[in-house]
N, C-alpha and C positions, 0 to 999 in steps of 0.2 A: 879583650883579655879572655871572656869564653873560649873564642875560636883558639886561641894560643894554648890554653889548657887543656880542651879538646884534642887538639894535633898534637898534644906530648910536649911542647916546647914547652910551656911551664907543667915540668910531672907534680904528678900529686905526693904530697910532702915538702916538697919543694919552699924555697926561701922566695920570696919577688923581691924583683930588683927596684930599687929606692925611687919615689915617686918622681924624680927629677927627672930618671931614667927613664921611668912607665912616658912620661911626657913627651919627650923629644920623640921616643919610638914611636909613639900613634899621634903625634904631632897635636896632643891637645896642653892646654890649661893647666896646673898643678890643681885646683879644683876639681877641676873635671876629673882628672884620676885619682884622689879622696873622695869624691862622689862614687863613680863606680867602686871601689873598693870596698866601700860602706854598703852599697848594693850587695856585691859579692857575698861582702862575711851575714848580710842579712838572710840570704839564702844560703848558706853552708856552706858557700863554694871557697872558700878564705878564709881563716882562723888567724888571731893573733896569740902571739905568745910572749906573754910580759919579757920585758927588756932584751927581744933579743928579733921581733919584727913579725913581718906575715907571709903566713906561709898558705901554700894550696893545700885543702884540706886532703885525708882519707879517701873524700866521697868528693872526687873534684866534679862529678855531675851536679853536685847541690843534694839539697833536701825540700828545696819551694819549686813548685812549679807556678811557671807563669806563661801566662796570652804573650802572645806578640804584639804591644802596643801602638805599633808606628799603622797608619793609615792603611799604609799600601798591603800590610802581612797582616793584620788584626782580622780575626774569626767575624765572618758574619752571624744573624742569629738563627737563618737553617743551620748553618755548619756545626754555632753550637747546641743547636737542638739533634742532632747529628750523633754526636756526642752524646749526650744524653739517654736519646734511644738505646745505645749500645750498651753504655754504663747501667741503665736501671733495669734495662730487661736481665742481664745475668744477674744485679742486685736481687730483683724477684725470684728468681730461678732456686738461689742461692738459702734465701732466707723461708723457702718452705722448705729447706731441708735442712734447717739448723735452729730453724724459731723455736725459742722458750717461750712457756705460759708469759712471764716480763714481756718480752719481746711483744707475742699478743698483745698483752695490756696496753703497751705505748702506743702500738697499729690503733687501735681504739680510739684512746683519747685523742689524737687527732684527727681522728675523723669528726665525733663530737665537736672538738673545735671547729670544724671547717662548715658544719652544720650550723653552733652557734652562731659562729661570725658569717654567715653567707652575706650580709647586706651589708658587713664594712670588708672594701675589696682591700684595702690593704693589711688588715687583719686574716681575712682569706688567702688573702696569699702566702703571707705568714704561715699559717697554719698548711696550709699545701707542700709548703717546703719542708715542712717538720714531718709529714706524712711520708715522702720518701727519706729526710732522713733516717727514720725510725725503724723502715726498712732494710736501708741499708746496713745499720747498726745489728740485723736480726742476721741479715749474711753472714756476722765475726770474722769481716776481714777491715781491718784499718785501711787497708789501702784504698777500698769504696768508699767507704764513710766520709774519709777524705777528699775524695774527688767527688762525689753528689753533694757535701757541703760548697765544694768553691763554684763545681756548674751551676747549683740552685739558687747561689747569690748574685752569679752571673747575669742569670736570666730573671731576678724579680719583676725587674719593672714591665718587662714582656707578662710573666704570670699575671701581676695585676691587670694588666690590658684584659686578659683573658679572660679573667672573672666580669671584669665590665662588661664584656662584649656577648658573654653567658647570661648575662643580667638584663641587658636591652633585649636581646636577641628573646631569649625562652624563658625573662622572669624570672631566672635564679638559672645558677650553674649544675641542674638538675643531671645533664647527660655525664658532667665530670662526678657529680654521685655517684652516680650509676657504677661508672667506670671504678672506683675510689673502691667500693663495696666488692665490685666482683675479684677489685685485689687483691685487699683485703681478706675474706673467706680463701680463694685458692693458696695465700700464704698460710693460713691458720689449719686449712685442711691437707697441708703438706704436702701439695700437689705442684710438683716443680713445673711440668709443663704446660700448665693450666695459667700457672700464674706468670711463666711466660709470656704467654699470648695475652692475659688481660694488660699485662704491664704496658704491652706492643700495640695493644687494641687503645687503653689511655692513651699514650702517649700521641698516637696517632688524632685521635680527638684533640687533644688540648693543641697539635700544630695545627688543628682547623680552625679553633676559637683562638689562633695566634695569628691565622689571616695567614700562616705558612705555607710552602707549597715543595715536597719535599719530593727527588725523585726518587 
């Protein structure tokens, strides 16, 4: 049904044709296409409208973005660290030139946290993700905030590895300190290209303590 609304054949506004129909066309279930449609309108892409059916929405792209879950399309975790690199370095870039004293303050307390919690990694980890959130919130663009919340949920369980492996290795996650701090300050001293490169410098670290290997 994507592809059909994508190519214009169901245009946006549009009525869809009665499930019995959707059926026979893609040769599935009556299920199966109240299942997808349930997908659909949970992502945007579908609207109902009392007593009179469902229609393709406005925004027949949707409003949720989603992975590819099947085996063979699904993101590896370079790819989505890949990802990430791109997103957080302009997030940095972005947020020394827009950070408010707030914005500061939040940069802060999670660092704090990630200090307090160094020795429970999944509290660390925790706190690492709220670290570039808070960042990215410093940007004021919804759109980041957005998508460094869904990559940074993405990649938990990889982060946590990473604090463990911080922790065997050098006793504590001292060089993602390091890195965190030199963030940190380049965003607060409102140095876009500085914080750039610390973000890229991070980043680059944490795929080494992720055991990644990135070309």
């Amino acid at each position: 049904m994507r592809a059909e609304i994508s190519a214009g054949r169901l245009a946006a506004g549009g009525r869809l044709p009665a499930e019995a129909a959707l059926a026979t066309s893609f040769s599935v279930s009556r299920p199966v296409v109240r299942e997808a449609i349930a997908q659909l309108k949970a992502d945007g892409v579908l609207v109902t409208r009392k007593g009179s059916g469902t229609y393709v929405s406005a925004t027949p792209g949707g409003q949720v973005w989603r992975l590819p879950s099947d085996d063979d399309n699904a993101p590896t975790l370079p790819q989505l660290f890949e990802l990430r690199m791109t997103v957080e370095t302009a997030c940095a870039e972005l947020a020394a030139r827009r950070r408010t004293p707030a914005d500061i303050d939040a940069i802060h307390l999670t660092l704090d946290a990630m200090r307090r919690d160094a020795g429970d990694f999944g509290r660390a980890a925790q706190a690492d993700i709220a670290f570039h959130q808070a960042i990215a919130r410093a940007a004021h663009n919804p759109c980041f905030t957005g998508l460094t919340d869904f990559v940074g949920q993405q990649m938990l369980a990889a982060r946590h590895a990473a604090w463990e492996n911080a922790a065997r290795a050098h006793g504590g996650a001292h060089g993602a300190d390091a890195e965190h701090e030199a963030l940190a300050t380049a965003i607060e001293a409102g140095d876009a290209r500085a914080a750039g490169k610390a973000a890229r410098r991070h980043l680059e670290g944490a795929a080494r303590r992720m055991g990644l290997r990135l070309d």
